[in-house]
N, C-alpha and C positions, 0 to 999 in steps of 0.2 A: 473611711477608706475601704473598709472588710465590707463594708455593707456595696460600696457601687463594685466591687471586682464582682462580688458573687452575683448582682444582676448583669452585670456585663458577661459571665459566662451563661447563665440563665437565658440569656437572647440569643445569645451564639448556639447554644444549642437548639431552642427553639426555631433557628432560621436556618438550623441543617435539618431540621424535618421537614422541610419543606417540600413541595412536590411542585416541578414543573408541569404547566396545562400541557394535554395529549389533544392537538389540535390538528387535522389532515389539512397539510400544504392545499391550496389550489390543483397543483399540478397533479395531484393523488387521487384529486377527489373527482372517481368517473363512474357511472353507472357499469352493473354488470351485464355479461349478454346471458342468451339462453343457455344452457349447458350442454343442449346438443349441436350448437352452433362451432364448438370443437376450436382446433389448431390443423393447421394449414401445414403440416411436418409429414415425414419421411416415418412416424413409427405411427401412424395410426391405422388399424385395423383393415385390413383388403376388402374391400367392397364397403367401404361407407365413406360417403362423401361429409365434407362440413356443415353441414344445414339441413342433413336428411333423418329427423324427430323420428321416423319409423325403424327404422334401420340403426338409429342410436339406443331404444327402449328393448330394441329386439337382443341386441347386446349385451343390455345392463341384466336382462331377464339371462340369457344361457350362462353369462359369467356367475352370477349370485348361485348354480343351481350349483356350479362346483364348490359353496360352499356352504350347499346343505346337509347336515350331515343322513338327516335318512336317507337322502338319493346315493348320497357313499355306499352305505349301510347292505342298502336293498338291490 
């Protein structure tokens, strides 16, 4: 009787370690766009449209420069 309780919590515990599969729905699973291809909203930058890769790099490049520190510095 001591012998089947303690397999019986022995599997109990075993099947609380268990991990559920991380499987992406259907509905989840979409390809990404480009990253200059942007949002279509009210807070993006004055002069750049959604699709315009020159004008989003020219961007990425003046914002990063506010976070160099020698251009602070000097």
């Amino acid at each position: 009787m001591m012998r089947l309780i303690v397999i019986s919590i022995a599997a109990l515990l075993l099947t609380a370690c268990s991990e559920k599969p991380q499987v992406l729905s259907p509905a989840y699973n979409r390809a990404d766009g480009q990253a200059w291809q942007g949002a279509k909203n009210p807070y993006v930058v004055k002069g750049w449209a959604p699709g315009d890769k020159a004008v989003w790099e020219t961007q990425l490049r003046s914002r990063s420069q506010y976070q160099n520190e020698y251009v602070k510095v000097n």
